[in-house]
N, C-alpha and C positions, 0 to 999 in steps of 0.2 A: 230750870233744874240742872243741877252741875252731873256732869258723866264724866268718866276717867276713859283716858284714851284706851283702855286696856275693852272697856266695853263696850268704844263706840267700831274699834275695830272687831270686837267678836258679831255685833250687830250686823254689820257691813260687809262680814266678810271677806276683810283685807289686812294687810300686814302692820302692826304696831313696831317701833323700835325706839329705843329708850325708854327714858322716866315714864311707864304706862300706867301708875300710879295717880299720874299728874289729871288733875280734875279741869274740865270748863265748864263753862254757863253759858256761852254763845258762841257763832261765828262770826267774822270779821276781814274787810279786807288787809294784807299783808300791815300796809302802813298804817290803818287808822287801830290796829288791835293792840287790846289792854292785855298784862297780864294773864287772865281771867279766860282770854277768847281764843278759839281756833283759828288760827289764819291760814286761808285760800289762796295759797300757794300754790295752782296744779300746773303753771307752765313756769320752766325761768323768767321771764320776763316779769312775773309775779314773784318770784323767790326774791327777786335783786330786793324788789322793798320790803322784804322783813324787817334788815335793819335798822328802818324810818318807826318800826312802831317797835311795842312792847310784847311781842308775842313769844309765849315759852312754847309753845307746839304748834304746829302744822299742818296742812293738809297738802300733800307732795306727791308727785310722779313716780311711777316704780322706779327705783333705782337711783333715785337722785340724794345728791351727799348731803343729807339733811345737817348735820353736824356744822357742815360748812358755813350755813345759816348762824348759829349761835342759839341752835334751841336744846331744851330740852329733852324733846319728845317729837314724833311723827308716825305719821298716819300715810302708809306708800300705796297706792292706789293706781291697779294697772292703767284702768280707764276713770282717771280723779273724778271727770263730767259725771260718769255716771253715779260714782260711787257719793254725787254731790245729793242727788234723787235720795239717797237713803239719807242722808246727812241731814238733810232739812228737813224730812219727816221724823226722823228723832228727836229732832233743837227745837219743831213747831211748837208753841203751848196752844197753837187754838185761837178762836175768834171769841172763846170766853163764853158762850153762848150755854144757856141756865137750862137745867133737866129738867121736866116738867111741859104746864100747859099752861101757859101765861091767863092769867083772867079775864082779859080783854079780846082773846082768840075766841073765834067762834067755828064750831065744831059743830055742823050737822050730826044730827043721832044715828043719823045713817051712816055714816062714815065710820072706818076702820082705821084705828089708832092701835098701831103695834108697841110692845114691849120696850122702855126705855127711850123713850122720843120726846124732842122738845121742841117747841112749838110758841116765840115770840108774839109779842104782844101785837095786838090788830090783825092778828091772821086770819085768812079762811079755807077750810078742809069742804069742800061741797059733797053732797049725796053721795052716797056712794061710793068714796075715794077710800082709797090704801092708802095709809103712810108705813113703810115697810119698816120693822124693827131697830132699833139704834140710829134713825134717823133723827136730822136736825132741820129743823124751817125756823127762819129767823124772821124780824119783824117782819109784819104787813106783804106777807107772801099767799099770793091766792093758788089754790090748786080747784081744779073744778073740779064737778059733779063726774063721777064714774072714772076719775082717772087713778091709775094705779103706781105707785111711786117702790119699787124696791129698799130691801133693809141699805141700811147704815147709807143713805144720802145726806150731802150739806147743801142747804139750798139754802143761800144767803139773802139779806132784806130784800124784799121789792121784784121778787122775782114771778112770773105769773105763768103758771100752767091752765090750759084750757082744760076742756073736759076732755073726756076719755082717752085722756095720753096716758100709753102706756111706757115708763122707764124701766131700764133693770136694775143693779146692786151698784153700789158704792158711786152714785151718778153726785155729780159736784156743779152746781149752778151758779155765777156769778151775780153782784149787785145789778137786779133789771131786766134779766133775759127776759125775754119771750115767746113761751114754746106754745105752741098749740093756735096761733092765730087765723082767721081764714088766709086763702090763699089770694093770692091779685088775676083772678081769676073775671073777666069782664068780655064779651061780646056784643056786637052791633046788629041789628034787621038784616043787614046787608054788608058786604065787605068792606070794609072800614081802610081809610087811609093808610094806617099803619101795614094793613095785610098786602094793600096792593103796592106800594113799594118795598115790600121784603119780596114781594113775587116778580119784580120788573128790576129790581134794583133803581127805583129812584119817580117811575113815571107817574104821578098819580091824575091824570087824565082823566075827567069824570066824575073827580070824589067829591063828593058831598059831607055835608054837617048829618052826625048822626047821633042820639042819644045813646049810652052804653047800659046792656039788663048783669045784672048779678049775677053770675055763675057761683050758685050756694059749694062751700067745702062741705063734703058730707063725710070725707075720709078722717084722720086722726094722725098722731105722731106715734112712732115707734123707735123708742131710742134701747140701746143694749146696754150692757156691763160697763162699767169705770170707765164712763162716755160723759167731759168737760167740757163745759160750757160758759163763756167769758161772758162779759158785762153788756147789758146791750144786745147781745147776740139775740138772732130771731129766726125761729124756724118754723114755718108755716104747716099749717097742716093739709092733707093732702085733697081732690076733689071730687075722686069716687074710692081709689086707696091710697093708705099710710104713706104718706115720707116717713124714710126710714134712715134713722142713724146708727151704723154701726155699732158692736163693743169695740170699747177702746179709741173711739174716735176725741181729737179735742180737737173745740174749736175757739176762737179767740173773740177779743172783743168785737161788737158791732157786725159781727158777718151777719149773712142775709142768707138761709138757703129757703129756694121756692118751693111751690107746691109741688109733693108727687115725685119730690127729688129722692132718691135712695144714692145712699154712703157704704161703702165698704167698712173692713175694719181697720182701727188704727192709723184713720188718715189726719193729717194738721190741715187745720184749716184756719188762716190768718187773718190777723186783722185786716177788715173792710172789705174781706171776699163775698161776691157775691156772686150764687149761683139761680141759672134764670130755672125754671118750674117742668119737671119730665123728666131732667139730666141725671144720668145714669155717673157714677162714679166708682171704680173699683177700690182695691185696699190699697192699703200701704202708699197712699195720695199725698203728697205734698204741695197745698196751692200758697204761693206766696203771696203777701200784702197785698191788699188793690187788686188781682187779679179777679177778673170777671168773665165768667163762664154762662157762654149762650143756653136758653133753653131747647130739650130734645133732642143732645147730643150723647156722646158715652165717651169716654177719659178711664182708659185701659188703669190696672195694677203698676203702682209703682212709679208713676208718674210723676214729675215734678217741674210747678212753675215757678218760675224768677221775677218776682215783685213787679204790677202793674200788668203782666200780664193781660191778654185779651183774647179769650178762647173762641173760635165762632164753628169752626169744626169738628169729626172726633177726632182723638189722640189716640196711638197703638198704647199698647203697653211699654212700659218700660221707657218712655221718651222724656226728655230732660228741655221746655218749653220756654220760651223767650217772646216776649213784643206784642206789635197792633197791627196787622193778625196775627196769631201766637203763630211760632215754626220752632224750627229743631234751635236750640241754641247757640250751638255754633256757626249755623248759617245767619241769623238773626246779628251776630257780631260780626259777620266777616263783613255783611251786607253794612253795619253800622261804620264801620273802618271805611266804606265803598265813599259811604256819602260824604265823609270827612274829607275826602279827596278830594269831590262836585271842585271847593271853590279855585282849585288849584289848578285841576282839568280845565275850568271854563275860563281860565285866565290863561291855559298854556293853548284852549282853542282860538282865544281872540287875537294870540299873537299873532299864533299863524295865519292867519285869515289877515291880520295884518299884513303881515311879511308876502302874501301871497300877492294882496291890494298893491301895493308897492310894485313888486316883479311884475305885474300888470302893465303898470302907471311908466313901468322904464322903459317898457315894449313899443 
């Protein structure tokens, strides 16, 4: 659906100048844009290729000489990144997905079906579940018995809620999560190898073969407000109470959180993080790719780790994390700098010890 720049700045909240008249129909990067498109322009380095494609308007940095470009039209945008959040929820059309209750969905009579909700083909709503108002379940998405799903969710194909998870409003699930599973929750007769080397670091003297019994999850998930969820992702349910997911939290594909883990608000959480089962984590959390967090620790507010990460203790608040074992960042490079030098040190040791052999040998 084409908008004129004149309205995607009043949406936005930012400044038009020129032809604001001038209509699009999508965005586009600088060089591959048609006529037709808005190009993403928000650093020069991006402005220089305007001129490789065909774009009559822009999307620019406060203050920058749009003219200079050869458009028509621009969109000046103090903070472009963010002002790109609203831009793409304008341009979206949607995953197309049909109002109604598909025929083939199956809908306990028990179950509560809000106002305006659609509901793809092979789905299951178990006993006693909510689906909150203006919500969307797409194909073959199970939701269990007694779980309560807030208004206006998009929970894309394949996605499976256990029972009695509770979510709050505008919650957005990817292709496959999985929320509500038991937790890896297993115990021995007796202390198990794994226990006695976490307690000696390394000794296991004595261990024997043991069979492992069940430890039943009897807790549930508790996710908040406009709290994302990538594809894949999996978040256990708890073993006597809720793991609990923040409002505002996203998390990306494939992460792992364990049982009985609670999230603050608003933290990222990346692809392939895995955190282990108890782990306490504040808001405003930054964990990078890979990064892997011990269980029965706590990761203060505001924290943030640097890809690959390897958390085994807590973190203060406020600390900016690095490595295997995670440390302060900057120590973590200075320490990586350290070792780049080993080969050069241990070649400037064998000289000497050379040179030393020699003054010996001439004695």
């Amino acid at each position: 659906m084409p908008h004129t720049i004149a309205e995607i700045a009043a949406a936005l909240g930012i400044r038009a100048e020129g032809d604001t008249a001038l209509a699009v129909s999508a965005v586009a990067e600088p060089a591959r844009a048609r006529p037709g498109d808005l190009a993403l322009a928000m650093k020069p380095a991006f402005a220089e290729q305007i001129a490789q494609g065909r774009a009559q308007a822009a999307m620019l940095w406060d203050g920058a000489d749009w003219q200079s470009y050869g458009l028509r039209a621009a969109l000046l945008a103090p903070r472009p990144r963010y002002a790109m959040a609203g831009l793409s929820a304008l341009m979206d059309e949607g995953p197309g997905y049909r109002p109604g209750v598909h025929q083939t969905a199956i809908i306990d009579p028990e179950a509560k079906i809000e106002g305006d909700v659609s509901i793809g083909p092979y789905s299951v709503v178990g006993a006693g579940a909510v689906v909150g108002a203006g919500s969307v379940l797409g194909a073959q998405v199970f939701v269990g018995n007694g779980s309560q799903i807030g208004p206006s969710a998009l929970i894309h194909s394949g996605v499976r809620i256990g029972h009695g998870v509770r979510i709050g409003r505008r919650f957005i699930a990817h292709f496959g999560a999985s929320i509500g599973a038991d937790g890896f929750s297993f115990v021995t007769p007796e202390p198990s190898s794994a226990e006695k080397a976490r307690e000696t670091l390394g000794d296991q003297t004595g261990a024997k073969a043991q069979s492992y019994a069940r430890i039943h999850s009897l807790g549930s998930v508790a996710i908040g407000d406009d709290v994302e969820i990538g594809a894949n992702a999996c978040i256990d349910r708890g073993t006597v109470r809720d793991t609990v997911i923040g409002a505002g939290c996203k998390l990306d594909n494939l992460a792992q959180i364990g049982h009985n883990v609670t999230i603050g608000s608003d933290c990222l959480i990346c692809a392939l993080v895995g955190i282990g089962g108890s782990t306490r984590i504040g808001s405003n959390v930054v964990l990078g790719g890979q990064t892997g967090v011990s269980d029965n620790i706590f990761i203060g507010d505001n924290v943030v780790t640097g890809g690959a990460t390897k958390v085994l203790s807590n973190v203060p608040a406020g600390r900016v994390m690095l490595g295997y074992p995670a440390m302060k960042m900057e120590a973590q490079l200075d320490l990586y700098k350290q070792l780049r030098r080993l080969p050069r040190l241990i070649a400037d040791v064998a000289m000497l010890k050379k040179s030393v052999s020699n003054r010996d040998a001439n004695d």
